[in-house]
C-alpha positions in Angstrom: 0.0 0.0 0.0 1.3 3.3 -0.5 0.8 6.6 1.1 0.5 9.9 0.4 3.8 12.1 1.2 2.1 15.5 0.5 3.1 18.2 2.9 -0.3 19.6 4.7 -0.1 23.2 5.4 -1.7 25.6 7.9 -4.6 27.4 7.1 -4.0 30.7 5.2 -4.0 33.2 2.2 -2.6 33.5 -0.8 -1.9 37.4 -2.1 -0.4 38.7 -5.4 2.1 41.6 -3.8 3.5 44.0 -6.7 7.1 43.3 -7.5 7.5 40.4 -5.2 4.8 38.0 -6.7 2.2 35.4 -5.0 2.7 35.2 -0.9 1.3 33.1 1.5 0.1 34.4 4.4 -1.3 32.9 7.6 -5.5 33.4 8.0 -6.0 36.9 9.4 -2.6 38.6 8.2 -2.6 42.4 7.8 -0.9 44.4 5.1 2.1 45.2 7.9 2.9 41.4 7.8 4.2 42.0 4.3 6.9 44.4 5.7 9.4 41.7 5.5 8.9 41.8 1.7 9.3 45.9 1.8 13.1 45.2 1.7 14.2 46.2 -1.3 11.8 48.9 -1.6 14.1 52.8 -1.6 10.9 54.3 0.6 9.3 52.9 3.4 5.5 52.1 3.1 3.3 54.3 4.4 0.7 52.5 3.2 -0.8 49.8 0.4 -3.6 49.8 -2.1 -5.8 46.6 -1.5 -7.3 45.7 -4.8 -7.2 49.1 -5.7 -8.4 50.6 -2.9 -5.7 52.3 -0.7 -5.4 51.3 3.1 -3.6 51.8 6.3 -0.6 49.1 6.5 -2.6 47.4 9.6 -5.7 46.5 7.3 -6.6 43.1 7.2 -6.2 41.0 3.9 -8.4 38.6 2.0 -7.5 35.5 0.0 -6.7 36.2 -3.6 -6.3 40.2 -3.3 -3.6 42.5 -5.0 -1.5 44.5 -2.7 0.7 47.5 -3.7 2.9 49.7 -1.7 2.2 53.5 -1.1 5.5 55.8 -0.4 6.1 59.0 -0.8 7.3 59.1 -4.3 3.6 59.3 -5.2 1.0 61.3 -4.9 -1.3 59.3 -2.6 2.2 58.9 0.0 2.7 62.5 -0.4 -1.0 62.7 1.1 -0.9 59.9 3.4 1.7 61.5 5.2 0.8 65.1 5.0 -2.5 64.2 7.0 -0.6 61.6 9.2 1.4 64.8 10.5 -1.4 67.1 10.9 -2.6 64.5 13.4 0.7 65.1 15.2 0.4 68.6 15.0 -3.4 69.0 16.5 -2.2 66.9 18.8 1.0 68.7 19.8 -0.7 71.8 19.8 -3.4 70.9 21.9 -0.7 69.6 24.9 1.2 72.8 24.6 -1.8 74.9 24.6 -4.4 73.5 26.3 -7.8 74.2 24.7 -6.6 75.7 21.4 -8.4 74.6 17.9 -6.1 74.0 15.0 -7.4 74.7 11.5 -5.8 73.7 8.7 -6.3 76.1 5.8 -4.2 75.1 2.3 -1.6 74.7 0.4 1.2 77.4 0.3 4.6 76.9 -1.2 6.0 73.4 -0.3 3.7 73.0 2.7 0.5 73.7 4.4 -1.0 76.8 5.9 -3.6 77.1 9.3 -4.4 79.2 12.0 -4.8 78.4 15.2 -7.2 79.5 17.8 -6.1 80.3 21.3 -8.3 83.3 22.1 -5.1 85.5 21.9 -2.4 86.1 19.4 -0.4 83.0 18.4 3.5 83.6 18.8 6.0 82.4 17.4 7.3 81.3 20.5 4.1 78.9 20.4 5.2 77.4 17.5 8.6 76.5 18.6 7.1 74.9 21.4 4.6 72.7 18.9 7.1 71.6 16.8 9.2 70.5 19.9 6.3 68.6 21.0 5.8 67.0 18.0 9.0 66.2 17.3 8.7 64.4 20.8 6.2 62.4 19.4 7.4 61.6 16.4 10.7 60.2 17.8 8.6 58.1 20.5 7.1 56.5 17.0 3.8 56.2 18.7 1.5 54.1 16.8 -1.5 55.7 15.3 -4.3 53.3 15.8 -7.5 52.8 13.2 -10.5 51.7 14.8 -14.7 50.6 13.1 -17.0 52.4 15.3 -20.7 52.8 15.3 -20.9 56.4 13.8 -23.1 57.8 16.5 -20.6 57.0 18.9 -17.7 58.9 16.6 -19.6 62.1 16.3 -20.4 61.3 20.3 -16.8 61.0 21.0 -15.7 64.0 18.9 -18.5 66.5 20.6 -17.0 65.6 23.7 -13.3 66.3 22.9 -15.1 69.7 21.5 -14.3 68.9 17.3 -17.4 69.7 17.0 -16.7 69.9 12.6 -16.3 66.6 12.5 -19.1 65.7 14.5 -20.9 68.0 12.0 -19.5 66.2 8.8 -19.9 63.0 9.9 -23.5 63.1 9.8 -23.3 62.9 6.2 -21.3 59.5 6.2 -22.9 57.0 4.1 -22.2 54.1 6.6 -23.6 53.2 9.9 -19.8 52.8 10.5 -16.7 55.2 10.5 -13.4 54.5 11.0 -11.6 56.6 13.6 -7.4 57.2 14.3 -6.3 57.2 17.6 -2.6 58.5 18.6 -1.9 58.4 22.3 -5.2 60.3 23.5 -6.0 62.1 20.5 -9.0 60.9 18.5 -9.0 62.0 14.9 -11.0 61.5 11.6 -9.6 61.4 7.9 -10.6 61.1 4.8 -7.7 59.3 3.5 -5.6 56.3 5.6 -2.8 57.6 8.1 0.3 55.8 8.7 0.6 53.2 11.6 3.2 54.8 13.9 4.3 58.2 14.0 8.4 57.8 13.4 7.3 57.5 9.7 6.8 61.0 9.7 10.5 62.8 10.9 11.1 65.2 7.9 9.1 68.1 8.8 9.4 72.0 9.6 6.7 74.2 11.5 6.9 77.8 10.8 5.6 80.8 12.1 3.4 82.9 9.5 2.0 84.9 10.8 -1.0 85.2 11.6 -1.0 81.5 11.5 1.8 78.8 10.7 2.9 76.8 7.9 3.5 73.1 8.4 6.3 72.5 5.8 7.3 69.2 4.0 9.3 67.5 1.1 8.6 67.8 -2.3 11.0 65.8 -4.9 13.4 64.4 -2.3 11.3 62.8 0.7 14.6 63.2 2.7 14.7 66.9 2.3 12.8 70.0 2.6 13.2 73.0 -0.3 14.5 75.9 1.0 11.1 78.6 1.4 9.7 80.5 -1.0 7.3 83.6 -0.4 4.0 83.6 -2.4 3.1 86.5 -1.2 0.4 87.3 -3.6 -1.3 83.5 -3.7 -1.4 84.0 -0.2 -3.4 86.9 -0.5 -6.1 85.4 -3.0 -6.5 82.3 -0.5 -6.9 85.2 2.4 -9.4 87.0 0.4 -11.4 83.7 -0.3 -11.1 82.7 3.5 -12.9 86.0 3.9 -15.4 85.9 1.3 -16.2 82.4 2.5 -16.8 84.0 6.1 -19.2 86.7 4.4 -21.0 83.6 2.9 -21.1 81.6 6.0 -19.7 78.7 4.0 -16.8 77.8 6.4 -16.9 73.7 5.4 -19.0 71.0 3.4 -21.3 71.1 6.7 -21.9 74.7 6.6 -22.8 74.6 2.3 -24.9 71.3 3.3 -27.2 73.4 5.7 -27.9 76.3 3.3 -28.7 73.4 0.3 -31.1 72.0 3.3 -32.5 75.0 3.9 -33.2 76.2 0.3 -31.0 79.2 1.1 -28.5 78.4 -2.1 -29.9 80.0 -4.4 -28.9 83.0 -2.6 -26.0 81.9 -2.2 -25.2 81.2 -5.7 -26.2 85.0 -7.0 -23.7 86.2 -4.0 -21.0 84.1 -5.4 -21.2 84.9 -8.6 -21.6 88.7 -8.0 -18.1 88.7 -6.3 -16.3 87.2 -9.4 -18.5 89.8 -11.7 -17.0 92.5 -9.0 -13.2 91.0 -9.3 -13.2 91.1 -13.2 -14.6 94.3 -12.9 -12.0 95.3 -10.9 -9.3 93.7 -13.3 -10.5 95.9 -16.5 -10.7 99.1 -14.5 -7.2 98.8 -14.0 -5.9 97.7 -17.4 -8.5 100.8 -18.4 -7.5 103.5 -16.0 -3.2 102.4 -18.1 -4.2 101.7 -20.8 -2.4 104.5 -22.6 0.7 101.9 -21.8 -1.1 98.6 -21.9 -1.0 97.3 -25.4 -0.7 93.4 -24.4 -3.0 90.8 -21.8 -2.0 87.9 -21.0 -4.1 85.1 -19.3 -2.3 82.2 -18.0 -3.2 79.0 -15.2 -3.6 75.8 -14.6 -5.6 73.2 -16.8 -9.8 73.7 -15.9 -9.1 76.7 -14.0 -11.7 78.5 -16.1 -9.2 80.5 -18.3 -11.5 80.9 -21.5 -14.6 81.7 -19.6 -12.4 84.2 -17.7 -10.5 85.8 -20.8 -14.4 86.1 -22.3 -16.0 87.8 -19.3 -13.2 90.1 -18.7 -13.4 91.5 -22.3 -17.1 92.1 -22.0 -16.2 94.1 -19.1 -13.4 95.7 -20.7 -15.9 96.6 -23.4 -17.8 98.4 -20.7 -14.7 100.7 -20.5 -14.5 101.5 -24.2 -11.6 99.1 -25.0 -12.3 96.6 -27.9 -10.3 93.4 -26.9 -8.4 91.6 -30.0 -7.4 87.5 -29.4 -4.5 86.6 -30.8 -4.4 82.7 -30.7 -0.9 81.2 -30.1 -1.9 78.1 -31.8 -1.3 79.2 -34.8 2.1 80.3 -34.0 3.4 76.9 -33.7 6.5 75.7 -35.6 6.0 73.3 -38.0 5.3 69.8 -37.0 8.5 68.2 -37.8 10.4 71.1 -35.8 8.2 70.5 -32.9 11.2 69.6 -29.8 10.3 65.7 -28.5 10.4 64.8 -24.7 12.1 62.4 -23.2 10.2 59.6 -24.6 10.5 61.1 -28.2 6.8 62.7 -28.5 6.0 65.5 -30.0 6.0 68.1 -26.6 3.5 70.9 -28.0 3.8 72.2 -24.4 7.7 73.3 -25.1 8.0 77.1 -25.3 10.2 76.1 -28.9 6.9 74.8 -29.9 6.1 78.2 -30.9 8.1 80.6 -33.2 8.8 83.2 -30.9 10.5 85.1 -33.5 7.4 85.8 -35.6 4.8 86.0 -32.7 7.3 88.6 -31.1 7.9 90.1 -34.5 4.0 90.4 -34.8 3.5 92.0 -31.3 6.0 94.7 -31.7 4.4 95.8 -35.1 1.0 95.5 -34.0 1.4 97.9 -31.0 3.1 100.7 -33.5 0.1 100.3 -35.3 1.4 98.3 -38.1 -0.6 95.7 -40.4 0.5 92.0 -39.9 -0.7 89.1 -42.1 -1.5 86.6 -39.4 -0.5 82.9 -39.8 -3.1 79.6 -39.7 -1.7 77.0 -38.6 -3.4 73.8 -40.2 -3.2 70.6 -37.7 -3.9 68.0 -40.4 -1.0 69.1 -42.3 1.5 70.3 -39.6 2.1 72.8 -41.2 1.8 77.3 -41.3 -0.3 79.0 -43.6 -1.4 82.1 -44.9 -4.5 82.8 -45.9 -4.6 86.3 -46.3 -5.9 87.3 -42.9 -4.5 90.6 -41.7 -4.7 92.8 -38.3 -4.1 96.7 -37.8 -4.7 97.5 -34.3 -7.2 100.5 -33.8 -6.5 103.0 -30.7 -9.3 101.5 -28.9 -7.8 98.0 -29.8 -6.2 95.7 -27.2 -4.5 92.4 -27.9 -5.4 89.4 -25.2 -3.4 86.2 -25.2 -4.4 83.0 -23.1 -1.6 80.5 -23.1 0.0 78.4 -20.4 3.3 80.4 -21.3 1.3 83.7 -20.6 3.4 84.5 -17.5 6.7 83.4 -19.3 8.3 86.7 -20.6 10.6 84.7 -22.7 7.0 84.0 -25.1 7.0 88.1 -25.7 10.8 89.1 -24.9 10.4 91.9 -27.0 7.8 93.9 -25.1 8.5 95.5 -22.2 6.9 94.5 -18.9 5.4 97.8 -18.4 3.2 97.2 -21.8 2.1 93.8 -20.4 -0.7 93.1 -18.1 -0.4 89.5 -16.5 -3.2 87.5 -14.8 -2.6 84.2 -13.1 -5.9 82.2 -13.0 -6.9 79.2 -10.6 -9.6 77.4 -9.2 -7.8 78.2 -5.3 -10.8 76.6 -3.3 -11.3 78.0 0.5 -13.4 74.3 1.1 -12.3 71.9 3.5 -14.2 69.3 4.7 -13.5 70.3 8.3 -10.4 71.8 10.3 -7.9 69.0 9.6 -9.4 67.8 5.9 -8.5 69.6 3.5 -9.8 69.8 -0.4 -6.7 70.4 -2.5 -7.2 72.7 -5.3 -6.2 69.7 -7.4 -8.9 67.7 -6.3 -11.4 70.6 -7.8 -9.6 70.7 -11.5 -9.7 67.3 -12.1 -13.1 67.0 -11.3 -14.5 69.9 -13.6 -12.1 68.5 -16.1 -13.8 65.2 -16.1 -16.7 66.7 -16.5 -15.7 68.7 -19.5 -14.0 66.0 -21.0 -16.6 63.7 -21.2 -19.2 65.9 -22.8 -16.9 67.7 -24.9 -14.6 64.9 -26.1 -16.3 62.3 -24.9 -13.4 61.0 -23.2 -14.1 58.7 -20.1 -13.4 59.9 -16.5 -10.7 56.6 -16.5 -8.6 58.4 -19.5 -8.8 61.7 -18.3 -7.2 60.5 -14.7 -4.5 58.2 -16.6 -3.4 61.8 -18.2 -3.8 63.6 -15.2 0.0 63.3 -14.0 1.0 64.1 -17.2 -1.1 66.9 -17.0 0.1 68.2 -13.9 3.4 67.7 -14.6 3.2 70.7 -17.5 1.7 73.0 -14.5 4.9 72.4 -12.9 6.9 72.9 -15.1 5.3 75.8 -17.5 2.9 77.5 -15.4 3.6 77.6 -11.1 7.1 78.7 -11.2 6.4 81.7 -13.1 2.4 82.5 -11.2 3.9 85.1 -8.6 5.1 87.1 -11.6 1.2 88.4 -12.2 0.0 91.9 -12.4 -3.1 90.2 -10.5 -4.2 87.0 -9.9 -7.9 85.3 -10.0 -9.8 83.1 -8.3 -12.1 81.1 -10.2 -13.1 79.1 -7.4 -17.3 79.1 -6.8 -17.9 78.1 -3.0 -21.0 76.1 -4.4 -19.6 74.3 -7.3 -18.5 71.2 -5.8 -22.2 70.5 -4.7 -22.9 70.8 -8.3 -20.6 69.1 -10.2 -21.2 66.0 -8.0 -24.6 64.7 -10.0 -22.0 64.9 -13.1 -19.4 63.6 -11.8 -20.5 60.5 -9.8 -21.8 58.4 -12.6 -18.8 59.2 -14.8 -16.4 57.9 -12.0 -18.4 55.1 -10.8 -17.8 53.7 -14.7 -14.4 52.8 -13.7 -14.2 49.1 -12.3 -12.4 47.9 -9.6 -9.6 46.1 -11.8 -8.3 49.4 -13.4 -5.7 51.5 -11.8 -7.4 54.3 -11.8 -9.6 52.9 -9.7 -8.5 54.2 -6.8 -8.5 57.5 -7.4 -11.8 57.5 -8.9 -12.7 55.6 -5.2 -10.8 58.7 -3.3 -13.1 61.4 -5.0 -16.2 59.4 -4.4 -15.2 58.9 -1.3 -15.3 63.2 -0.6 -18.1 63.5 -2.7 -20.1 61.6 -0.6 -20.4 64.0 2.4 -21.8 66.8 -0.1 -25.6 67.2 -1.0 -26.0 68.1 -4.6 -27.5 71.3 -5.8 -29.8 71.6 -8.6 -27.5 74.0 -11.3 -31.0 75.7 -12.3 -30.1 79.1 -10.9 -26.6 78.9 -12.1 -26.3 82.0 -14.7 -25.1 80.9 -18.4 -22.0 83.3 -17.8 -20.7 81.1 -14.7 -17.1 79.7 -15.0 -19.2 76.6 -13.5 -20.8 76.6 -17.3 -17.3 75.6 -18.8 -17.7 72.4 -17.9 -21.3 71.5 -17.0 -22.2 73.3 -20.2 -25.0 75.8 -21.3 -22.6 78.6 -21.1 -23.4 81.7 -23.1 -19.8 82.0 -24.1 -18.1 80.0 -26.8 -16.1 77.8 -24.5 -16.3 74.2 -26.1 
């Protein structure tokens, strides 16, 4: 007779981990029992994406599921740990100063910008102390603890430790359940996954800013942190939207929630939209009041930030003041196709300022502002190629030239007009919104959802493509657009306090099209995931001349 020899092995799971392969896994595992696999990895994980989904490294795993490390070399890392120290720092803060409330504002520079409240002045002093503190805790790599509770008894727990915000958001939360984060005695909420212990999180600075701080981090090189930069004037539009946001009394998602609950947004929307009317208005009168030296507007910003809705409004108002606005399209400036520079994967990069011949747009400028007749170019995209087509421009007294470009605030595009014959406007959509005082809604997260919108019912492109070319996207801001956005005349925000209320019945079908097994996935789940806590506004008493109308469509301008 002859037996069996096969080797019977303890109950477990089998995963697929990203680089390493299948792994087998005792029942009841957690992503941190993978750690041993993280060897090889340059970054440490701060945490995984579970069948694209991302999670905390102490979530448990299922038979069969994919698992892919998070560090900060990505975007979601970059988040991950940004909100894993602002856990540290309310914390800190509220050991150092007893019954002070941090709030966390937005992005400025290479870190993040809050006040705190302490019913007097904060110091500076008071931030040395903070950032001791939390560099206490961070060296005492306390862990940071996730815990499923009942949602009453979250909102219960955070009215009694007086965050009364997110009690306040939490009623929205789609589940009976909520997961809290627990560090030492400090209870927190967040939208996205923290990491497990706090000694992930050493490379830090707190600065004094006043009147708040700014809590600064790395950027390219998670190991170092860029030397500060002022942004003096962005700082001012985000201060000047805090305070329109206060005149609203539209602080969070909770406050817009009550005055959609309340039938109050109509109001709201009219009030909204009558500031940006007042803030272009503002912009022409100043372009009119010099225009005896003003020959040449330039409109730059980030992708969706409403820049042709923008450009259009402000020459209606500009009209008002008895200047006639001419555009000048740099698209058909570009060099021809086979002189196009290539990046670094040998594609055409339309994007590169040598994409355009800057000798004949700059010749062009300079003889349109003396008054001179140009015979402008077409450039034909099916061919690649210039033409002429006998289309000429004089400039008439009355006459202004406006240019929208991402190269707007660039003076190497028109390096042969002098700055004081240029008017520069940076726009962006620079939303005041957080969810509450420590979540914050990146002005990222705003674009990409009006340009999924747009996308889709203007290219029909799916909400999965659009977020596969996002980085790409983004990675032209960087390049073309942010480094040059403190070097505007003025600079707008095309922001609408409302919009994300409305955008979400456009936005949610589009994103839950993407299935689980894409990569894209997961982002399309983080978004969701926000939009859930917001009630959705009809866009019936949004007015056809509304940047919102860019992308939801009906506009009155010619924006497709």
């Amino acid at each position: 007779m002859v037996f069996s020899q096969e080797k019977i092995l303890p109950a477990g799971i089998t995963v697929e981990l990203a680089g390493t392969g299948k792994v087998y896994l005792p029942e009841g595992s957690k992503a941190i029992d993978l750690l041993s696999y993280a060897q090889t990895e340059k970054l440490p994980p701060l945490g995984v994406r579970i069948n694209n989904v991302i999670r905390d490294l102490n979530y448990p795993l299922e038979n069969g599921c994919c698992v892919e490390w998070i560090n900060y070399n990505s975007e979601d890392g970059r988040r991950i740990y940004a909100r894993s120290l602002i856990t540290v720092l309310a914390r800190a803060a509220s050991e150092v100063l007893p019954g002070c409330s941090v709030i966390v504002k937005h992005t400025l520079g290479n870190g993040i910008y809050g006040h705190i409240q302490l019913g007097r002045a904060l110091r500076e002093r008071d931030i040395h102390l903070i950032e001791e503190r939390m560099r206490g805790i961070v060296e005492s790599e306390e862990p940071i603890i996730r815990k499923r509770v009942l949602k009453e008894e979250a909102i219960r727990l955070f009215k009694e430790t007086n965050q009364i915000e997110k009690a306040e958001l939490l009623q929205y939360h789609r589940s009976p359940e909520v997961d809290i984060y627990t560090c030492g005695w400090y209870h927190d909420f967040s939208g996205i996954p923290l990491v497990t212990h706090t000694g992930l999180l050493k490379v830090f600075r707190l600065r004094f800013y006043l009147p708040g701080f700014i809590l600064e981090m790395p950027r390219d090189n998670p190991e170092v942190i860029p030397e500060y930069v002022e942004q003096g004037k962005l700082a001012h539009i985000y201060f000047e939207a805090d305070k329109w946001g206060k005149v609203l009394g539209v602080r969070n998602v909770s406050s817009l929630n009550k005055i959609i609950i309340n039938n109050n947004a109509d109001e709201l929307i009219r009030v909204a939209e009558a500031f940006h009317e007042k803030k272009i208005s503002q912009i022409a009168d100043i372009i009119a009041s010099n225009i005896d030296r003003i020959r040449l507007v330039l409109i730059a910003g980030p992708s969706s930030s409403g820049k042709t809705t923008f450009a259009q409004r402000l020459a209606t108002q500009l009209r008002v003041n008895g200047i006639h606005p001419v555009p000048l399209s740099l698209d058909n400036y570009f060099v021809d196709r086979e002189k196009t520079p290539r990046d670094e994967n040998g594609r055409y990069d339309f994007e590169s300022l040598d994409a355009i011949d800057r000798s004949l747009f700059n010749d062009h400028l300079t003889k349109l502002i003396q008054g001179e007749e140009v015979e402008l170019p077409f450039f034909n995209f099916k061919t690649g190629r210039r033409e002429f087509r006998g289309e000429t421009l004089r400039l008439k007294e009355t006459d202004l030239i406006i240019i929208e470009g991402i190269h707007g605030l660039n003076d190497k595009l028109t390096s042969s007009i002098p700055l004081s014959r240029k008017f520069k406007i940076y726009v962006s959509a620079l939303t005041q919104l957080n969810l509450d005082t420590h979540n914050r809604i990146p002005t990222t997260d705003l674009r990409i959802i009006r340009r999924i919108v747009r996308d889709n019912r203007c290219r029909g492109h799916s909400a999965r493509e659009t977020i596969n070319m996002w980085p790409m996207v983004r990675r032209g801001e960087e390049k073309h657009i942010f480094p040059f956005q403190e070097s505007a005349d003025v600079m707008f925000n095309s922001a609408l306090v409302y919009e994300l209320a409305v955008l979400k019945k456009y936005i949610e079908p589009l994103l839950a099209e993407i299935p689980p097994d894409c990569p894209e996935y997961s982002e399309a789940r983080r978004l969701l995931d926000f939009l859930s806590y917001f009630i959705p506004l009809d866009d019936s008493a949004v007015p056809a001349n509304s940047i919102i109308r860019e992308f939801i469509g009906n506009s009155c301008y010619n924006v497709e």
